[in-house]
Structure formats: structure tokens, C-alpha cells
N, C-alpha and C positions, 0 to 999 in steps of 0.2 A: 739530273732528272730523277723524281722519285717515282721508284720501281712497287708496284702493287700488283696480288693475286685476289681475283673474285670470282666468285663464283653467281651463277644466276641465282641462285637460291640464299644464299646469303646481301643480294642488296634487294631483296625484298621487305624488309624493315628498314629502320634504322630513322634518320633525324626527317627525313622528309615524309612522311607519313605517320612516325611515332611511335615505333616497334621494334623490337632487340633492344639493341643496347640504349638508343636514343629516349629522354623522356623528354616529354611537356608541360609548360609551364606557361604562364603568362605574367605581366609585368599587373601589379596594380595600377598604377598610375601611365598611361601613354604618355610616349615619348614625342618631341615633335618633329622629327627626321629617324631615318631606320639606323644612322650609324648612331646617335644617343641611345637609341633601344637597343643598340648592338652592346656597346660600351656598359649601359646597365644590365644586360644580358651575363656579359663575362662575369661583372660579381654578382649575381646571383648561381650562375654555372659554380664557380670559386666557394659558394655557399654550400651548392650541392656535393659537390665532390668531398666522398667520404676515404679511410682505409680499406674499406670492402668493396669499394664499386670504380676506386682511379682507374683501375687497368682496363674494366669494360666500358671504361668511356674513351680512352685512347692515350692516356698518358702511364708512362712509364714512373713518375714519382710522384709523391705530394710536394714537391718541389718545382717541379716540373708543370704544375697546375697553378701556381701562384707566377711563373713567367709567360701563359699563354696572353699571347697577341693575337689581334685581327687582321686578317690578311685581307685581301682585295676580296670585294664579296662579289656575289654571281646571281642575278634576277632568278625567278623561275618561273618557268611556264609549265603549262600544262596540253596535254591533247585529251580530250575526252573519248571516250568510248562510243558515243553516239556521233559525235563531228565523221571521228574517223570513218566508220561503216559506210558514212554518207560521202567521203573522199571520190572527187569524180578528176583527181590529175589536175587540180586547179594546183594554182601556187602554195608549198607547204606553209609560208607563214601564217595563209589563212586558216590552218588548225590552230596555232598556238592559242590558249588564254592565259591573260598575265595572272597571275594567281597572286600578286603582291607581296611578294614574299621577299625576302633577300635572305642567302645564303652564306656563310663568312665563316672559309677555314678557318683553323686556329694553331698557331706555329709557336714554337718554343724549342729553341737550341738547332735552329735552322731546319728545321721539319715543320711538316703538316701531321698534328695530333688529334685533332679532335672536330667538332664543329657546332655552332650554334645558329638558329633561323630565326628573323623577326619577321612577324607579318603588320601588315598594316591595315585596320580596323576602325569603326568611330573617329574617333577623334583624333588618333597619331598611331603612333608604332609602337610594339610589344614583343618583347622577345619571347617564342613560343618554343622551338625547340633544340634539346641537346644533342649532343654527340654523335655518334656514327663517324669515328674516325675513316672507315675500309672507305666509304663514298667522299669524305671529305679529300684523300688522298687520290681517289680517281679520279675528282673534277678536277683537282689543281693540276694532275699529270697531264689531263689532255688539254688543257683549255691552254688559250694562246693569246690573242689581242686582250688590251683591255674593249669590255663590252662582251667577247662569248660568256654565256648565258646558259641557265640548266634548262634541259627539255624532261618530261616524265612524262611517262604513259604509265598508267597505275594500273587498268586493266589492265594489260600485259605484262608488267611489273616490270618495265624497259629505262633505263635512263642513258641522257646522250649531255654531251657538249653542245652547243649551240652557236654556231659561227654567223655573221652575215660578211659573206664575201663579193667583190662586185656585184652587186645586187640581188644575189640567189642566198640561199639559207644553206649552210652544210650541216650535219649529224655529222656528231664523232661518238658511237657507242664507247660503256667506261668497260665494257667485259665480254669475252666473248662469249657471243652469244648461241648456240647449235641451234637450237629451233627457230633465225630466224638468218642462220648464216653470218652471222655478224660477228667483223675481227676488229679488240678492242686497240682505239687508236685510228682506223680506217675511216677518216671523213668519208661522206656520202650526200652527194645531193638529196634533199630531204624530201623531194616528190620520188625520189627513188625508193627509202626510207619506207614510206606510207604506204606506196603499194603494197610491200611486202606486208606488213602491219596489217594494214587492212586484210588481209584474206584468212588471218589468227582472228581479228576484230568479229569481221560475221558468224565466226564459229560461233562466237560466247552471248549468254543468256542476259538480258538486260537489268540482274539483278549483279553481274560482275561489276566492280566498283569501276567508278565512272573519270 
């Protein structure tokens, strides 16, 4: 199993929002499924990877970027900032919004190096964003069946695994977390999850990002 250190403050950027190390791009031409957009994704990634910039995207060589592969990708969902406040202990899946997105480590010489996102828009799918190896390395660690899924809370800058098991929803935060108690790896029933969430949620100003 691969071993990763995060910090909260460090997966506050990265490929799913578009900050640190991760950039943005979009395809000219949409794809008509998200693994075509993923596929045209990697050469373009392939494109982008320079000598000054391989190592903060997550690979260790230029060598090492001409063998990256797409691993099994991960949906994403989203909670909003305003759903949550409004959380009255109903079922957690009724937070999620599917944000369209697919998220697809990228491995090379049996690791997880790096990552790319397509989203889906108009007419097909387009690959939007790169790298952020640290997060790509914490969803592969914790995630399990095929089907767990990424969760994000953006206002709170929170991300989880996303399980459906017997019919409940579990959270597996990727880091641990001190401000909200959270030990990474520790699935959580997801009405558990929100409560907690929610009472950071009311604090914050309705211009925090949603």
C-alpha cells in the first residue's frame, strides 16, 4: 500500500480546484466519453511537462513521464457550502452534487505519480486538469471497491473517499484532520461526517467558496 504525508494546508490546492502545483487546461475539440478525454489528456500532460516543472508535477524523470498510465479513475462529487448549513440529518448522499468530473491517477513503474481531471461540458469531455501528485496518492491509498468516489468540501477545504456500502454512504478522510477531529484512513458514516462539518459551515461568510 502506498504510504503518504499531508498536511491540511497543503491539499488546499492542487488538480481539483487548480492551485499549487496542478494547472488547467482544456481540450479544443471534446471527446465523446471521459476515458478518450482522459487518453487525449495524458498527451497533452506529455506536452506540458517541461525540465523545470517534471518534479512539481509528480514525477521523478522525463523518463518517467513518457511511461505514465491511467489508472482506474474516481467521479467527483461535491458538497456545497450552502446545502451543508442547511443539513437537518437527512441522508448524507442528499449533499453530494455530481460535478462531472473524473479524476484518473497516473502510475508509472508501479506507483501513483501524478494526476489528470476531465470534466464534461457541451458537447463531450475535456481534459481540464493536471497534477497534484500528494492528492492523487491519497485517493488511490484510501479508496477500495471499484466505484468509491471523491467527496470535496471546498469551503472547508476538506477531501474524503467515498464509499457506498449496504446502502449508507461512508467518508474516509485523506489527512488528518485537527479542526475537525478526523483520522486519515477512519471511514465515517457520512451523516456523522456533516454534522461535524456543519457547525465550521455556519461559522463562515457566504462569500467563502461554495
Amino acid at each position: 500500500m502506498l504510504f503518504v504525508v499531508l498536511t491540511a494546508s497543503s491539499c488546499q490546492g492542487g488538480v481539483l480546484n487548480g492551485t499549487q502545483h496542478g494547472q488547467e487546461m482544456s481540450q479544443a475539440k471534446p471527446s465523446a466519453t471521459a476515458q478518450e478525454a482522459a487518453q487525449a489528456g495524458l498527451v497533452t500532460l506529455r506536452q506540458l511537462i517541461t525540465e523545470q516543472n517534471y518534479r512539481g508535477m509528480g514525477f521523478s524523470s522525463l523518463d518517467e513521464v513518457k511511461e505514465a498510465a491511467l489508472d482506474r479513475p474516481m467521479e467527483i462529487y461535491i458538497v456545497r457550502l450552502d446545502a451543508l448549513k442547511k443539513y437537518r440529518r437527512q441522508s448524507g448522499a442528499d449533499l453530494l452534487t455530481d460535478e462531472h468530473k473524473m479524476f484518473y491517477p497516473l502510475t508509472a513503474r508501479q506507483r501513483v505519480v501524478s494526476s489528470l481531471a476531465v470534466t464534461q461540458y457541451g458537447g463531450g469531455w475535456g481534459a481540464t486538469d493536471f497534477g497534484s501528485a500528494a492528492l492523487a496518492r491519497a485517493f488511490s491509498q484510501y479508496r477500495g471497491e471499484e466505484g468509491d468516489f471523491i467527496v470535496r468540501v471546498p469551503a472547508l477545504k476538506t477531501y474524503f473517499v467515498g464509499h457506498r456500502r449496504d446502502g449508507g454512504l461512508l467518508l474516509t478522510p485523506i489527512i488528518d484532520d485537527a479542526r475537525f477531529e478526523f483520522r486519515a484512513g477512519k471511514a465515517m458514516p457520512a451523516e456523522q461526517v456533516f454534522v461535524v462539518l456543519q457547525r465550521a459551515a455556519v461559522t463562515l461568510n457566504t462569500d467563502a467558496p461554495n
